[in-house]
C-alpha positions as CSV (number, residue, x, y, z in Angstrom):
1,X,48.0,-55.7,-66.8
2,X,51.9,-56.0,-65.5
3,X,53.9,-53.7,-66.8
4,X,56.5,-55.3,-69.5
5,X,59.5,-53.3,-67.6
6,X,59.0,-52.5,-64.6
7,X,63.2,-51.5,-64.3
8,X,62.6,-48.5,-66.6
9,X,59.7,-46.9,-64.2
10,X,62.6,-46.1,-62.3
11,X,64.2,-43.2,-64.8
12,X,60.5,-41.4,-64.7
13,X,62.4,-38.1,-63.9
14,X,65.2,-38.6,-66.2
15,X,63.0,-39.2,-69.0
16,X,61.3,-35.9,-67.9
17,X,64.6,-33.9,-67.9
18,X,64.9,-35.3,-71.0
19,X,61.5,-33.9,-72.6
20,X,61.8,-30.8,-70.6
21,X,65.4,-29.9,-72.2
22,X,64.2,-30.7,-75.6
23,X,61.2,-28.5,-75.1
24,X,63.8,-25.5,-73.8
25,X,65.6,-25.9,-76.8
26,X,62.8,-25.4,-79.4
27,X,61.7,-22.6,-77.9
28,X,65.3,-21.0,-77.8
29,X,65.1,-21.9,-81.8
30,X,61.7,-20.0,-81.8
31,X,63.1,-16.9,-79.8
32,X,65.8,-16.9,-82.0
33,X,63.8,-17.4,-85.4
34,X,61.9,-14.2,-83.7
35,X,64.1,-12.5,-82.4
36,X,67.1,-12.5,-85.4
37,X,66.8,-14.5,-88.9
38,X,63.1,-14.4,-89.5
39,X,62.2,-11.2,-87.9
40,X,60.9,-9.2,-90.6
41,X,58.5,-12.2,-91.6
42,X,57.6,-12.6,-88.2
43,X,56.4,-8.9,-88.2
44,X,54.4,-9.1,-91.4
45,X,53.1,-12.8,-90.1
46,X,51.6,-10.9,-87.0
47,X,50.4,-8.1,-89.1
48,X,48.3,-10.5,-91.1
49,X,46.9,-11.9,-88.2
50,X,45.6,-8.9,-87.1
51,X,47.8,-8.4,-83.9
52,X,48.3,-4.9,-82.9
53,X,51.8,-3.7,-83.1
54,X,53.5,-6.4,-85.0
55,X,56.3,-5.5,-84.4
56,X,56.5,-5.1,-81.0
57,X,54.6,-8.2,-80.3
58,X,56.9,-10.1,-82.7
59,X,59.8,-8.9,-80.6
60,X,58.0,-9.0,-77.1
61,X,56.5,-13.1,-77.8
62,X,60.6,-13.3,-78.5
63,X,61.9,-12.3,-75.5
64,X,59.5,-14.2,-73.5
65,X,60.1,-17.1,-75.6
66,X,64.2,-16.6,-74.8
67,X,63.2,-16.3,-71.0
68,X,61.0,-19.0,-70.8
69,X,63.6,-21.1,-72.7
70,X,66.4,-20.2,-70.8
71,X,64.5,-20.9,-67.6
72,X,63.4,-24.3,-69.0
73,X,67.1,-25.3,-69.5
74,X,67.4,-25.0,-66.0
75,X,64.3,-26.1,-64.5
76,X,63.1,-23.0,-62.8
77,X,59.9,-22.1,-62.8
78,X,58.8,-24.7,-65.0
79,X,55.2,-25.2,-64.3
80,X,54.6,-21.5,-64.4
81,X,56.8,-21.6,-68.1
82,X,54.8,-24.3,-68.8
83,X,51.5,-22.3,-68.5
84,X,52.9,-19.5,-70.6
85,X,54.0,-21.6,-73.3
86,X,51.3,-23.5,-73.2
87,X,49.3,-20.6,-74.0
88,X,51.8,-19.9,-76.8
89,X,51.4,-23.1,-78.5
90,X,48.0,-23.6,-78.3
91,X,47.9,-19.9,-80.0
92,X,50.2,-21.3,-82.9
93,X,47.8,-24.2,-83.4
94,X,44.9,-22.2,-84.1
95,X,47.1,-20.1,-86.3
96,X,48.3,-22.8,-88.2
97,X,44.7,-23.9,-88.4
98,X,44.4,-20.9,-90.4
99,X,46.8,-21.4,-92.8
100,X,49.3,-19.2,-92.3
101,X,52.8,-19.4,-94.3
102,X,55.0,-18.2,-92.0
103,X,54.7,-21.5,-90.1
104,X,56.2,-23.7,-91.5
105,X,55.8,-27.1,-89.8
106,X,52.6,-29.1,-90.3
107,X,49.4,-29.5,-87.8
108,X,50.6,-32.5,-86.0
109,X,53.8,-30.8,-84.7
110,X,51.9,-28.0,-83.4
111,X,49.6,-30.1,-81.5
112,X,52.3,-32.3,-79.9
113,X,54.0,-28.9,-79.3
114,X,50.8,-28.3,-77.4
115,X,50.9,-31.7,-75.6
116,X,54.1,-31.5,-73.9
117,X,54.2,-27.7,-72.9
118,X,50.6,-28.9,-71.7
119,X,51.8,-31.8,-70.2
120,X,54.9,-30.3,-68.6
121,X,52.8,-28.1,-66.3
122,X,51.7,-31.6,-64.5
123,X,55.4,-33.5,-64.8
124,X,57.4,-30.8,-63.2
125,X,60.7,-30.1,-63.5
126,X,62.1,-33.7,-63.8
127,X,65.6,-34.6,-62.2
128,X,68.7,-31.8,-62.3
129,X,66.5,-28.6,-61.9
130,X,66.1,-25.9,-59.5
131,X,62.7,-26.8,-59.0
132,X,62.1,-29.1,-56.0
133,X,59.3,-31.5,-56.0
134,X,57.5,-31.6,-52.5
């Protein structure tokens, strides 16, 4: 089948950019959720899921969340980000399987959280990144 709009394949990397800069900034959110206003429930989340040393992890899964975000913004190392947090997320959807209150948004945003940190590993970094596709 033709495609409808063949004009828009064109703005493939911008459209990347795009996805990759929204991604960068929920993870910022997350790192700072971690990090500052939730971090007391974050360390009693992970001590209810059984992690060892809550409160280290809590703060250690915050800086890496921070880095990761930071570096997402702009687009360096964004396949090897993308592996991390893809990691990450898929680690929050079996949590959320589990019914945890801490998190707070439903199933379906955790798994399309998955998707695109999944998927991001195969775009790249999109247009206006350190990253150079070769």
């Amino acid at each position: 089948m033709l495609n409808p709009f063949p004009a828009l394949l064109a703005y493939q990397f911008v459209i990347i950019t795009f996805l990759r800069i929204v991604l960068a900034f929920l993870f910022l959110k997350l790192a700072y959720e971690n990090l500052f206003q939730n971090h007391p429930r974050a360390v009693e989340f992970y001590r209810l899921a059984k992690f060892p040393y809550p409160s280290y992890f809590a703060s250690a899964l915050g800086i890496i969340e921070l880095v990761g975000g930071l570096l997402l913004l702009v687009g360096a190392f964004v396949q090897y980000t993308s592996i991390v947090f893809s990691i990450i997320t898929f680690g929050l959807l079996i949590l959320k399987d589990r019914e945890h209150p801490y998190l707070k948004n439903d199933f379906t945003f955790y798994i399309l959280f998955f998707a695109l940190t999944f998927a991001m590993i195969f775009f790249g970094a999109g247009a206006f990144a350190f990253d150079i596709p070769l």
